[in-house]
Structures are given as structure tokens and as C-alpha cells.
PAPA-269644 format. One line per field, with one value per residue (C-alpha): residue in one letter; z, x, y; residue number from 0. Coordinates in Angstrom, 2 decimals, always signed. Layout:
! residues N
res c(A ...) $
Z c(Z ...) $
X c(X ...) $
Y c(Y ...) $
n c(NUM ...) $
***
This chain:
! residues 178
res c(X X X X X X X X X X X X X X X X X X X X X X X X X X X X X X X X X X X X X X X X X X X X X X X X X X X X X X X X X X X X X X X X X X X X X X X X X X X X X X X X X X X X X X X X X X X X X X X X X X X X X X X X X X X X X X X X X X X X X X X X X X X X X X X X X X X X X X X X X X X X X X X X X X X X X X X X X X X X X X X X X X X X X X X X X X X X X X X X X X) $
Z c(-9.21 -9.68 -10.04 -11.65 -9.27 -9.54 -8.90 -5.68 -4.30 -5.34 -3.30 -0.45 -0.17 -0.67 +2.68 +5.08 +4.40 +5.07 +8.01 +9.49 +10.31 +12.91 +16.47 +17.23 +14.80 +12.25 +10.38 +12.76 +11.34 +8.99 +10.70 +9.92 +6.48 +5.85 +7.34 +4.58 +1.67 +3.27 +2.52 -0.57 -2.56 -4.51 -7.32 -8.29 -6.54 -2.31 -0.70 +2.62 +4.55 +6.81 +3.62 +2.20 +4.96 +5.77 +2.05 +2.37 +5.81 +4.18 +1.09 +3.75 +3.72 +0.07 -0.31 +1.89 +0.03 -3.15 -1.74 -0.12 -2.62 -4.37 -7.65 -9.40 -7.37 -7.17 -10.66 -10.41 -7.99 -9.99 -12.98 -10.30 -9.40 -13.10 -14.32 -11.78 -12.28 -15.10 -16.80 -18.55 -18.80 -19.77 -19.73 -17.25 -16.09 -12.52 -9.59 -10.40 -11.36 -14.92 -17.01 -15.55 -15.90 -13.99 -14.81 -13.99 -14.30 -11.36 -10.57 -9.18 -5.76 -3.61 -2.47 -5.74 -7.37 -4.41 -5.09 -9.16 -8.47 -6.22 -8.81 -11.68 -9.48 -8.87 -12.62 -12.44 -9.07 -10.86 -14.30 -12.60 -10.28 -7.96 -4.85 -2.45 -1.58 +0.44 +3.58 +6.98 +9.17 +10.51 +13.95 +15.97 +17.16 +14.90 +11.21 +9.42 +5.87 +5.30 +1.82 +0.76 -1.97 -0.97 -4.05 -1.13 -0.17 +2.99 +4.77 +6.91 +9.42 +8.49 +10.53 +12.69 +15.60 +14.89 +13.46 +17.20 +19.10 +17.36 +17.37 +20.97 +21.74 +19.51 +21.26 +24.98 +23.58 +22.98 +25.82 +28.38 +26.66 +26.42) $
X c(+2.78 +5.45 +4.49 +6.70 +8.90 +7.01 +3.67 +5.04 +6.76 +3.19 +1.38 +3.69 +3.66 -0.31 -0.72 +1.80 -0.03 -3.19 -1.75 -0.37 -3.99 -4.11 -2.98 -0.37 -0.88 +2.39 +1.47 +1.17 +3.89 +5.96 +8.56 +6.30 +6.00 +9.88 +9.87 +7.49 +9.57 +13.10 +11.18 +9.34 +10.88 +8.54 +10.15 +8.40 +6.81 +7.44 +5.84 +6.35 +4.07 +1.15 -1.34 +1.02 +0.22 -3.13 -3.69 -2.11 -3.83 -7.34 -6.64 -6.14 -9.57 -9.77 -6.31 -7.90 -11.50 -9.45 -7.08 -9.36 -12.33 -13.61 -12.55 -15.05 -15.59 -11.86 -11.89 -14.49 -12.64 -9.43 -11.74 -12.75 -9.33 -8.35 -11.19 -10.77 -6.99 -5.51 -3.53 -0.08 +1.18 +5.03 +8.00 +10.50 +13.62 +15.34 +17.10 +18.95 +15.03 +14.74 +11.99 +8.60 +5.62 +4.60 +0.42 +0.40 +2.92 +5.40 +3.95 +0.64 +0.63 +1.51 -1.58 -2.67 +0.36 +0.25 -3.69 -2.81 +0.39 -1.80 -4.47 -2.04 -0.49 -3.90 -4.95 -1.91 -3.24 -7.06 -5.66 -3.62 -6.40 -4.53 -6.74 -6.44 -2.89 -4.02 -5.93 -6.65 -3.94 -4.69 -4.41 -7.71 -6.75 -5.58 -7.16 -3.84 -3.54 -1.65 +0.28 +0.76 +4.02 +5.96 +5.42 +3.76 +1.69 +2.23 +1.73 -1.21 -0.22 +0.93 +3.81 +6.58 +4.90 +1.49 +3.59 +5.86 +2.46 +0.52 +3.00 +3.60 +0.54 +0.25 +3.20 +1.92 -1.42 +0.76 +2.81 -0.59 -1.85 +0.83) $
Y c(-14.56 -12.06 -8.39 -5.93 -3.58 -0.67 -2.63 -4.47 -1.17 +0.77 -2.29 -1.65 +2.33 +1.85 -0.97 +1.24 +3.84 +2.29 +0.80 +4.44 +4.78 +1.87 +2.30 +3.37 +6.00 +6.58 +9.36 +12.10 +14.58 +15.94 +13.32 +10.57 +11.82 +12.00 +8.25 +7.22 +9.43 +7.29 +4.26 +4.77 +7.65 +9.06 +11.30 +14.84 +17.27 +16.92 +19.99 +18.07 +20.59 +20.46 +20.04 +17.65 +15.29 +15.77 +14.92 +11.79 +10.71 +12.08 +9.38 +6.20 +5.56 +5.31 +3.08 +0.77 +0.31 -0.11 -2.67 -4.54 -4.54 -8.15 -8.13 -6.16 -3.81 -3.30 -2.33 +0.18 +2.23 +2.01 +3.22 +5.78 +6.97 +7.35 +8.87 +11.98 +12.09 +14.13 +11.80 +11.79 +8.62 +8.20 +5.48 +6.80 +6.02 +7.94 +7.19 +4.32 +2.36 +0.84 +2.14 +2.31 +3.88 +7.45 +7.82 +11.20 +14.67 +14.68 +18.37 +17.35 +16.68 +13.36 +12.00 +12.21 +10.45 +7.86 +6.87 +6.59 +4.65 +2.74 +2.51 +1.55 -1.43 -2.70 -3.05 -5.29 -7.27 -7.55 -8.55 -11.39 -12.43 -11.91 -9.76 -12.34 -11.29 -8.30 -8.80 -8.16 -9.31 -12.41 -11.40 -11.22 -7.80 -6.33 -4.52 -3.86 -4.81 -7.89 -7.94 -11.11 -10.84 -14.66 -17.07 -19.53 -17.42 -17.85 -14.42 -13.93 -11.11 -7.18 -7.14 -9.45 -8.18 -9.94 -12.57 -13.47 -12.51 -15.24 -17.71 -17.46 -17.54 -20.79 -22.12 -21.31 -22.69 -26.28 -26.35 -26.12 -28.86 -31.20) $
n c(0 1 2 3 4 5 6 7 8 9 10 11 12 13 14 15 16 17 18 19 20 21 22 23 24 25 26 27 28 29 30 31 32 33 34 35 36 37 38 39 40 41 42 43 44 45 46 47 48 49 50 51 52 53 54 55 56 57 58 59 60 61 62 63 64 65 66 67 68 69 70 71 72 73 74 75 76 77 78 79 80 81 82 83 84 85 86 87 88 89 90 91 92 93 94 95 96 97 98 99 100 101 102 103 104 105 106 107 108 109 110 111 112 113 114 115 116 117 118 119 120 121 122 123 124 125 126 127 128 129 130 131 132 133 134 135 136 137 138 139 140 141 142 143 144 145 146 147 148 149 150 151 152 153 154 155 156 157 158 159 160 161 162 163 164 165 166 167 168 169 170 171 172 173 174 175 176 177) $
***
């Protein structure tokens, strides 16, 4: 399944985000926050102050219900998040991105635009059938979200760490028994 852009980069702001959350903790400070803007740049409004980020650390908990929600209930809290938002969906084109849709007015604030971007990508994901590509990494100690975006579907751990940790840990697992 291929997602549009804006869906998979919506997907992707939405799980590191979530992920800040787990130890160690990545979304601390303003720093952090200017780390996440560098790697997704949200367009509009950037207040990038203390409110600013405890507004997007308060919504975590939230991201991560919605993302990893059965099917169903997935849809009720994207009818959730839409019903409380105020609206104004337009076409838009900036930064070098084709045209694309922005749900709500670039003015309102980011942790509100992030949970309706988030939102709008996952009427996509539930429309497609397609929930099963976020997870919980597949490490036993770990409770990142895994995003699963490789047409095998192949990806069961959030980061390379996880990944080299489990696989040499399969590999030492071989070796002692050969």
C-alpha cells in the first residue's frame, strides 16, 4: 500500500512523537522541539516556547491511542479529533511540496495542527485497511511505535537500534547452539 506524501510524513511526525515519550526521553526542550521542526517542517504558526512544547508532549498520549487503536475504534477518535477542531480545509501548495491538504488555518497552534494532520493521515490508514502497519516495536523491551511503511511489510522494530540489538542477540542465540 502506498500512502500519499503528506499521509506517510503525517504517520511519521505522529510515531516520533509518540516515541519522544519513551526512555530516553527526546522531547525535553525547546532544542528537542527545533529537532522535531528540522525533521518535519510544519508550515504556519511556530511559537516555539515553553507552552508550545508542553502542548505537544501533553498530546503524546492521545497520538498513541489513535495510532494504535483496532480499526473502529480508530475511527472514532479521528471523528473525535475533528469534531473538536475548527476546521478549514484547503488545497495547498508551499515549500517546494505539491498540493496537499492543510485541515485546519495555519494560525492555530501546533499540537493542534499535529493531532489533525495526524487525524487526516489516519482516515487514509482506516480507509485502506491498513492499521496493522503501526505497532509496538517488536522488541521485548521496548514500547516504541513501530511504523511499518516498506511494501513487504517487513518492519517490526521502531528504530535500528532495536533492530542490531535483536539481531545480535538472534545471532549470539545461533552461534551457542551450533
Amino acid at each position: 500500500m502506498n500512502f500519499t506524501d503528506d499521509t506517510e510524513e503525517a504517520l511519521r511526525a505522529a510515531v516520533r512523537l509518540v516515541n519522544s515519550a519513551e526512555e530516553p526521553e527526546t522531547l525535553e526542550t525547546l532544542t528537542d522541539v527545533e529537532a522535531f521542526l528540522t525533521d518535519f517542517p510544519y508550515s504556519g504558526r511556530l511559537d516555539r516556547d515553553d507552552a508550545e512544547l508542553a502542548a505537544l508532549r501533553a498530546i503524546r498520549p492521545r497520538l498513541r491511542d489513535m495510532l494504535l487503536a483496532p480499526r473502529d475504534e480508530m475511527a472514532r477518535h479521528v471523528n473525535a479529533a475533528l469534531a473538536e477542531a475548527r476546521l478549514a480545509p484547503r488545497l495547498v501548495r508551499h515549500d517546494g511540496i505539491d498540493w496537499h491538504l492543510h485541515a485546519v488555518d495555519d494560525e492555530r497552534p501546533l499540537a493542534e495542527r499535529v493531532l489533525i494532520e495526524t487525524a487526516m493521515a489516519l482516515i487514509d490508514v482506516i480507509r485502506a485497511d491498513e492499521g496493522s502497519r503501526i505497532s509496538i516495536c517488536a522488541d521485548e523491551t521496548c514500547e516504541a511505535l513501530a511504523l511499518d511503511l516498506s511494501r513487504n511489510r517487513s518492519k517490526r522494530y521502531c528504530s535500528t537500534t532495536c533492530t542490531n540489538r535483536n539481531a545480535v542477540a538472534a545471532y549470539r542465540a545461533r552461534r551457542a547452539n551450533a
